[in-house]
N, C-alpha and C positions, 0 to 999 in steps of 0.2 A: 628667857626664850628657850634655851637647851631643857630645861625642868620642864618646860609643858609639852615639848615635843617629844621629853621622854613619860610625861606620863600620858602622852595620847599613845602613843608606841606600846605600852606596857597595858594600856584599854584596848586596842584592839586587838593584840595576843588573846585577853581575857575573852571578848567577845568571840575570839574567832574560835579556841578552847569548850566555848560553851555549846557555839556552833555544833563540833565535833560530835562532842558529848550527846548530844541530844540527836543524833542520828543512831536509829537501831538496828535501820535494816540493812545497813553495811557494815562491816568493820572495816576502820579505819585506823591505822596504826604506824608509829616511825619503827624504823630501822636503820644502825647503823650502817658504815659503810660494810662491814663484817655481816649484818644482816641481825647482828641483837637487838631485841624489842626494848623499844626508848619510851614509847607512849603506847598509849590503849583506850579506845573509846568503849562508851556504852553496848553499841552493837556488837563490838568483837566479846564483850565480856556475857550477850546476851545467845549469839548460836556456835559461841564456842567453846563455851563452859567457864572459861578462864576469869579472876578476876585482876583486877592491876598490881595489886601487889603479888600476885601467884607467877605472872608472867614477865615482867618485865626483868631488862637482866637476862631472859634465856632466850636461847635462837630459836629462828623462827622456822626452822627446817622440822622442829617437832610437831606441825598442824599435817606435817606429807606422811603419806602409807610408808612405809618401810620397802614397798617393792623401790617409791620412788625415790626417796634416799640410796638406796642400793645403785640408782642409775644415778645419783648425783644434781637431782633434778633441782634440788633447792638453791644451789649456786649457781646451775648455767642460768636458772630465771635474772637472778641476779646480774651477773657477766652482761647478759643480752639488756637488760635495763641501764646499765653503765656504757652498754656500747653503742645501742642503737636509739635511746632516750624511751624506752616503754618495753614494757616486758607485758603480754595479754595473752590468757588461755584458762582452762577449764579442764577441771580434774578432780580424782577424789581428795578428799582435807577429811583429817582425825580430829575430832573434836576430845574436849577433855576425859570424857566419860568412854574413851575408845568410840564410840559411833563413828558411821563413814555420812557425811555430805557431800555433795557436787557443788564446788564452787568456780564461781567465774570471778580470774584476780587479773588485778592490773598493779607492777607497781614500776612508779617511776622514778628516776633518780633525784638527789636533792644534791643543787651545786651553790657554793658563794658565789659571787659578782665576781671573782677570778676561772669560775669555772671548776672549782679545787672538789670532790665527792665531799657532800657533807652526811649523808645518808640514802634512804628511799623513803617514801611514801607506799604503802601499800593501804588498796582498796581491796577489800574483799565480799563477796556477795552469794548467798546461799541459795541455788537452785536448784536445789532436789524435790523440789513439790511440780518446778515446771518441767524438769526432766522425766520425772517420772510422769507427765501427762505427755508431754513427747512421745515417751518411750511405746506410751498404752496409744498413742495414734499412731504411733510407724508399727508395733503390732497389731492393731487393728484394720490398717492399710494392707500387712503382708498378708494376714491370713485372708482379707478379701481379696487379693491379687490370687493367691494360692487357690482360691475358691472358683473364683473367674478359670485360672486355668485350668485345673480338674476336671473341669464342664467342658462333655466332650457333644452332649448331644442339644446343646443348645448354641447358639452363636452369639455371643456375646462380646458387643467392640463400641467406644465410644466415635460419637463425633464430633468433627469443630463446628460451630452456629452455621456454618455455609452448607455441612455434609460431608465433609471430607472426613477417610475414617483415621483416627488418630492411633487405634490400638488396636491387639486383634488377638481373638482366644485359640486354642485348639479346636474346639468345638466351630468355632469358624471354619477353619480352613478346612476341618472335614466333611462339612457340608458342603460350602462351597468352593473349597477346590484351589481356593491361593493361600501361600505362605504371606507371614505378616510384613516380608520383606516388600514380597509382590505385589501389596494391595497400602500400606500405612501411604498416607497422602492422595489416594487415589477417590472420586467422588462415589459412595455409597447407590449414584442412579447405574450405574453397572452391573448391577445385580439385577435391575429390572428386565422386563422384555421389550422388545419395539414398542409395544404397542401402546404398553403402559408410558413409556419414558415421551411417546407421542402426546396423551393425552396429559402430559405434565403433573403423574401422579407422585411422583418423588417430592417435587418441591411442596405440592397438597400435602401431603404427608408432614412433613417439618414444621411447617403453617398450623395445620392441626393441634401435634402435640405441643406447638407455644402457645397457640389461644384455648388450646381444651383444656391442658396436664398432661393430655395424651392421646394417641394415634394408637390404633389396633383395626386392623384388618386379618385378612386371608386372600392368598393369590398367587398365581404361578411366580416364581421367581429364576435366574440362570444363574448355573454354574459355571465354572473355569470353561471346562470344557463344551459348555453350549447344550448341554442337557439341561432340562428344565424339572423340577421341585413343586410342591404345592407347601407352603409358606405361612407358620403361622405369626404375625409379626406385631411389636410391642415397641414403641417409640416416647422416651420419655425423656422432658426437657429437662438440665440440671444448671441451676442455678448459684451462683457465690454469695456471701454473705452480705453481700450489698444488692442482692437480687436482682442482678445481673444477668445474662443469659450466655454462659460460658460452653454448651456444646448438647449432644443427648448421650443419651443410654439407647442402646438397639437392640433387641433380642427378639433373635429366628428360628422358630424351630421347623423341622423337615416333617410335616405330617401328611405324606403323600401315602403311603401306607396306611392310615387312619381313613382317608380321603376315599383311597380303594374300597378298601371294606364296609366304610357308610353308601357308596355307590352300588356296592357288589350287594347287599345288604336291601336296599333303595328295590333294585332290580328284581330280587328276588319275592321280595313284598308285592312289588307288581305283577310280576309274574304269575304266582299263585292267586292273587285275586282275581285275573285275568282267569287263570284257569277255573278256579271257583266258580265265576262267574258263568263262564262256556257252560261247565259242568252241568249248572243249575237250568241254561236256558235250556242246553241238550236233554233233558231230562222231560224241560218243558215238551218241547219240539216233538221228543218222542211220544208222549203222551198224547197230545195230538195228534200224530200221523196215525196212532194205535187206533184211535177212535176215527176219524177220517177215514182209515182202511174197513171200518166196519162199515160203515155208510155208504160208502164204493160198494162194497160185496153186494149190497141190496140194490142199488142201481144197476150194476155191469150184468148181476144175471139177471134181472128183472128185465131188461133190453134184452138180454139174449133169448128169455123163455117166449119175447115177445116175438121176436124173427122169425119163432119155427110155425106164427099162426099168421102171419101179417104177408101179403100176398102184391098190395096197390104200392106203384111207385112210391109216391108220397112221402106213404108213413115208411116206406123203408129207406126211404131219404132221411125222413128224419129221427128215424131211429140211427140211421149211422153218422147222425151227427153227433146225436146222444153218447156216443158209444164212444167216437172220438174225444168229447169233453171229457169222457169217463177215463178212458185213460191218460189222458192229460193230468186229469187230479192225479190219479196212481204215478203217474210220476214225479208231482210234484211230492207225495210224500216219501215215494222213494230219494229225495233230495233231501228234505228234512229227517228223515231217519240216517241219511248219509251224514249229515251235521252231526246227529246225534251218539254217532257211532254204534248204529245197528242194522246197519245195512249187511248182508250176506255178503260178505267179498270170498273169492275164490283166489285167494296167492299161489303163487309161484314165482318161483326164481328167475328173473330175469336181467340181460345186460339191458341199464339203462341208455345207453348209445346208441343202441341197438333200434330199441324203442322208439325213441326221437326220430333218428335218421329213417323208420317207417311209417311216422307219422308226418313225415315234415310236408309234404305233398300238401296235405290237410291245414297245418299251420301256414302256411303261408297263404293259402286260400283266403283261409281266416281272416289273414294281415290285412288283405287287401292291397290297393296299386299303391297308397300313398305312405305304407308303413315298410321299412329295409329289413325284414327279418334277419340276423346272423347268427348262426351255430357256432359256439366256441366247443370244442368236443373233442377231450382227450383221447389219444389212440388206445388206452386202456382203462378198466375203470371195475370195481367191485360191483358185483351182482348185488337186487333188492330182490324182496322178498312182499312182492306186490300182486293185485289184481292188473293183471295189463291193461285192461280195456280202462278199467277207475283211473289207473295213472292218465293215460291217453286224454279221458275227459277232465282232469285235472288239470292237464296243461293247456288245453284248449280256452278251458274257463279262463284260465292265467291268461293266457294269449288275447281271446276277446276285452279281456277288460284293460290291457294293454294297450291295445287297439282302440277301444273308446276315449281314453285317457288322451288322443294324441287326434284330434279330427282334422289338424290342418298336418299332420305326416309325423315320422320322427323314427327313430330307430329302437329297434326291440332287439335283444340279444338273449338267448338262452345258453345257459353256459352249466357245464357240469365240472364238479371237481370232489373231492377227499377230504375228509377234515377227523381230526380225533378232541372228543370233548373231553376233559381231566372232571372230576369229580365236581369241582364249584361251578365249572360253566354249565356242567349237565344239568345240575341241580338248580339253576337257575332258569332252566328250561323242561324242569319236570322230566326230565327223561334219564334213561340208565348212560352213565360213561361210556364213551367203545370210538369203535369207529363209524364215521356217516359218511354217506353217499350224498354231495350237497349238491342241489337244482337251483340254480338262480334267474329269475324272467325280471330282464331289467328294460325299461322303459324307457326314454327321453319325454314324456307327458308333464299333464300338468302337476303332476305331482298331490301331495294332500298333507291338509295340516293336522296335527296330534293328535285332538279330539274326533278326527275322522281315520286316522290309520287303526286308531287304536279299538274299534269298531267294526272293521270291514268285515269281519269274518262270523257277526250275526245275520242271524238269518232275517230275512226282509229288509235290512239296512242296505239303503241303495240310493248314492247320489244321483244317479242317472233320471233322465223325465219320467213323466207316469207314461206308462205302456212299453220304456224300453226297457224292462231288465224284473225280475222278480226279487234279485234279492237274496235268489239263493246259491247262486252260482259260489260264488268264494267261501262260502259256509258249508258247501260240499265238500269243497278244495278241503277244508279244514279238519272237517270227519275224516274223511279215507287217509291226511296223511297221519290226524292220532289213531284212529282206528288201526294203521299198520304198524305202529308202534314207534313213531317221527314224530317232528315238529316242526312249525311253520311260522316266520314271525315278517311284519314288513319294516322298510327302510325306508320312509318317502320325505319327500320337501318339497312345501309350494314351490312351483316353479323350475323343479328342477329333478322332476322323473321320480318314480319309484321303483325300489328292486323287493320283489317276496324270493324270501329265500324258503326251499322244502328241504329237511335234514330227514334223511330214510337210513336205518340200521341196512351196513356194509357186512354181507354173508363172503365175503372173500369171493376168490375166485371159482365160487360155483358154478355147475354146468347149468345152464339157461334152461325150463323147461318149455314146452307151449300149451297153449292150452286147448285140451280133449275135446275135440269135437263133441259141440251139444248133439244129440240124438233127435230127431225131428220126432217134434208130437203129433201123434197118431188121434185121429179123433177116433172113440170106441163108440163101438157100436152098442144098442142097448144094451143094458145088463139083467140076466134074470132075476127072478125074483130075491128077497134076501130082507130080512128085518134091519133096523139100522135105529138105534138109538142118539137121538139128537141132543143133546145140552148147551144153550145158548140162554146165557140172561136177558139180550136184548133182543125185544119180539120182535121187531123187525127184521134182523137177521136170523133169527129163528123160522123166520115165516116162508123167507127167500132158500133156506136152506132146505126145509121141507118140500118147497116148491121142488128144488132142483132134484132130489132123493127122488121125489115119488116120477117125474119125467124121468129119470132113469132106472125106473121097475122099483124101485124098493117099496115095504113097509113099512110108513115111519112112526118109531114112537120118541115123545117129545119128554124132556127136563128141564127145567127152570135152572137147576143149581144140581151141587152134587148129591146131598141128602135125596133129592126129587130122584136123581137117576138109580143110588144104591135100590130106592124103595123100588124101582120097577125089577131092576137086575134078581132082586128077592122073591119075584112073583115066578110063575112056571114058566112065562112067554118066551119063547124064542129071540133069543136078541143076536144075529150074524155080527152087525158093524156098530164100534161105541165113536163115533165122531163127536169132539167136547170143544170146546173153547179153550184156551190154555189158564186165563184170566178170569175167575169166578168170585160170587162172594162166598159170604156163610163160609168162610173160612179152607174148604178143600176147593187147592186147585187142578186144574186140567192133569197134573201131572201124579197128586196123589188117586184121586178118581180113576186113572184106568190101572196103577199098582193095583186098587181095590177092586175094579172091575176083575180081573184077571186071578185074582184068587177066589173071585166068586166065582167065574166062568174063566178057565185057563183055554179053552178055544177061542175067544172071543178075538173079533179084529180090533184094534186103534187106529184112531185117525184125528189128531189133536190139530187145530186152526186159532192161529192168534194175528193180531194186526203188529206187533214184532217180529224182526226173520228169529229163526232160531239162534243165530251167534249172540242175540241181545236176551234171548233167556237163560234161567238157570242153570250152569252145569249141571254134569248129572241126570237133568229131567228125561233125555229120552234114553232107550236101548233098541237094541234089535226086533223087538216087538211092538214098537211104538214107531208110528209114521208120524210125517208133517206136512199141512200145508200152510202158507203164508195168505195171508189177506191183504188185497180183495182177491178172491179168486173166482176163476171162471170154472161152468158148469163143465166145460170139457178136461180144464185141469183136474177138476175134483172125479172125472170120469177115469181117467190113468192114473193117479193116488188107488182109485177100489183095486181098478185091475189088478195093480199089484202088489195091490195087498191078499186077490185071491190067487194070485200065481205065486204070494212069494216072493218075487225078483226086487 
């Protein structure tokens, strides 16, 4: 019985021997109590160079660096093995070829059934392949941590599944305004505004980026301090390797500055279209009234030639009814050339307050019983550099249409103040930087939606019924204040009034002029005789012209164009007066024709007539030798034009 219990004793050493052996990827090895190598498997002889007959026999303190020998590290493993039953740690080990490995060792002690030290066991295990993958993921973590914090203009912080932010960059807290002490645990909807965190867009958001991959918007967002940001924001779900759903990525950037400049940019694009657009109508509009004024001149004296024969009630009823439609059109193109900024204004310097407060009598008129007119009107204010009378109907216009805006009542305010425009805002309103003189007519009405403010100021554009309004009222407003070298834009909301504001270049505190009494027109009496060369393209005011010459004594001779006139001025005849058109074809206009008249005949009078005033033609075109008159005109204005042209004055 003892013989086979020693030789199963003596098989299982073998087997357990072979055991050993055939592990590689640890070593495994005895040690005396002294710590000398007893035994040596496969593995220790595979990453440690060593083989069993090389090592055994010598201590085991030569696999430690020399710094760790120096510390005596080979024996306190031991000591703590003996004392505490396991000795476990990780460090470098010398392989035989000198190389360094990171090994992780365990060794334990080895006792008889008395408890008596009979050795150690040591396991040893080589982890420099998973260190070194450690090493490259804890430097791959720092330089993205370092990366993260660097970022100063982005905000970048995670969060837990619920929204809570768990970290927080530089770049964070400079945008918005907390330390990461102030904000880590805090929920990421505090960044919102009311109105958002109302409509449950934070939690929208998180919902988003787990069912999309991702959430991206733009939108106001608040900082610490309660100022608000324009937001560009990136929300991305991060998942663990069981695809899981472990928290987000958040990244904000501050693009309110961007935001400006696309608006500023936006505005300015409108703007100029807008004005383009005026430009082009104005252009139209003038054209029009150009030709409209010529068709008046044949009418107004055609009535007038007719008064001085016509004797029966009647017809001199209804000639002056003729006479009053006639000037009616002349005004109306006087409104359309207002639009187009070529109406004749006479400026002068005056106090705008000044103005108001002597017109108010009239505005409130205007208002009527059910609208509260209020003057807001500073006790001081910069001088404009305006036609008085154009301003006056400019605010009136403002005021009527005010007033219509509002038929069950409501309050109008006119109010004056100071403004200086810096280079972008000007230029966003086509006009030079400086200082303005700003007019505000604000209204409680019904106000108007976009595609009608943005409108108002063409000519014939008129919400009002058929027969109450032409259309052209606000399109006048518009002329005179570009034509003074201003601008003019509105502010309205269904529902809820609208304000036009008028910006007029601020001349400082100049002394206020008035303006010179007009001279009363004198009707002249016939004039003697006198030749008078005519040149008119269109016969019918050619015809009317002639009419009105020869009823005021002259001899007329007539031109189609300018070639037609040079040719007569070439002949012997007497020509006293060259009256042209300003507008011709065949190439010379009004303006080179009497240069040429006048080196052919240097006595000769001018007397130049266009359906433009003269502020809307070419500089340059006249001098001192050259008169004007405007179309339509009447035969008795064209009667003080001669006179003084032969006085002189």
């Amino acid at each position: 019985m003892i013989a086979v219990q020693a030789h199963a004793t003596a098989h299982d050493k073998e087997r357990f021997q072979l055991l050993v052996d055939s592990v590689t990827d640890y070593a495994i090895y005895m040690l005396d109590p002294t710590g000398i190598i007893v035994s040596w498997n496969s593995g220790a002889q595979r990453f440690k160079g060593y083989i069993e007959s090389e090592i055994l026999g010598e201590h085991f303190s030569r696999f430690y660096t020399d710094e760790d020998r120096a510390t005596g590290l080979p024996q306190r493993a031991l000591d703590t093995a003996a004392r505490e039953g396991k000795f476990e740690a990780e460090g470098w080990r010398v392989r035989k070829d000198g190389t360094y490995f990171w090994a992780h060792v365990v060794i334990d002690p080895i006792r008889d059934p008395n408890g008596n030290l009979l050795g150690f066991a040591k396991i040893t295990r080589d982890l420099t392949e998973r260190r070194k993958t450690e090493e490259a993921l804890r430097e791959s973590e720092q330089r993205f941590r370092l990366l993260v914090q660097g970022v100063t203009d982005y905000a970048i912080y995670m969060l837990d599944p619920e929204g809570y932010v768990s970290n927080w960059n530089p770049g964070a807290q400079r945008i918005k305004g907390y330390s990461e002490d102030e904000i880590r645990g805090q929920h990421f909807s505090r960044f919102y505004t009311d109105e958002d965190r109302a409509t449950g867009l934070p939690q929208r958001a998180l919902e988003t980026a787990r069912r999309e991959g991702k959430f991206e918007a733009e939108g106001w967002r608040v900082r610490k301090d309660g100022t608000r940001f324009w937001a560009s924001v990136v929300i991305d779900p991060i998942y663990n390797d069981q695809k899981r759903l472990i928290g987000f990525a958040k990244i904000t950037r501050d693009i309110t500055e961007r935001r400006n400049a696309q608006e500023a940019l936006a505005q300015a694009q409108a703007a100029l279209f807008q004005s383009q657009k005026m430009e082009t109508v104005g252009q139209l509009t003038g054209g029009i009234a150009h030709d409209f004024n010529n068709l008046l001149t044949i009418i107004v004296n055609n009535l007038d030639l007719l008064t001085r024969n016509v004797t029966g009630p009647r017809e001199t009823r209804l000639i002056e009814g003729a006479q009053r439609a006639a000037e009616r059109g002349a005004q109306l193109t006087q409104q359309l050339l207002a639009f187009s900024r070529r109406q004749p204004l006479q400026p002068a310097l005056h106090d705008p307050i000044r103005l108001i407060e002597g017109f108010e009598t009239v505005l409130r008129r205007a208002c009527g019983e059910t609208v509260n007119l209020q003057l807001s009107l500073p006790s001081r204010v910069s001088t404009i550099n305006v036609d008085g009378a154009q301003f006056e109907a400019a605010l009136l216009n403002l005021v009527v249409n005010a007033r219509d805006a509002m038929p069950d009542g409501g309050a109008l305010t006119i109010a004056i103040g100071e403004t200086n425009l810096i280079e972008d805002r000007a230029a966003i309103r086509s006009i030079p930087a400086g200082n303005y003189v700003v007019v505000n007519v604000e209204d409680t009405g019904m106000g108007m939606t976009p595609d009608i403010a943005s409108r108002v100021f063409e000519p014939f554009f008129t919400t009002k019924e058929v027969g109450k309004g032409t259309g052209l009222g606000l399109s006048q407003v518009y002329g005179f204040i570009t034509q003074s070298g201003g601008h003019i834009e509105v502010d309205s909301t269904p529902g809820q009034g609208t304000t036009i504001t008028m910006l007029l270049p601020a001349h400082g505190e100049g002394q206020e002029t008035g303006d010179e009494d007009q001279a009363e027109t004198v009707r002249p009496a016939r004039d003697s005789a006198g030749t008078v060369l005519i040149v008119e393209d269109e016969p019918a005011v050619l015809e009317v012209a002639t009419e009105i010459f020869d009823s005021l004594g002259y001899d007329v001779l007539t031109a189609r164009d300018a070639p037609g006139a040079i040719a007569v001025l070439e002949t012997d005849v007497s020509v006293d007066v060259l009256f042209s058109d300003v507008v011709m074809p065949n190439g010379m206009d009004g303006f080179e024709l009497s240069r040429k008249a006048r080196e052919m005949r240097p006595r000769i009078k001018v007397l130049l007539a266009s359906g433009y005033p003269m502020s809307a033609l070419p500089a340059g075109g006249f001098d001192d030798e050259v008169s004007f008159i405007s179309k339509p005109y009447r035969w008795t204005e064209l009667a003080d034009k001669l006179r003084s042209l032969r006085t002189g004055t």
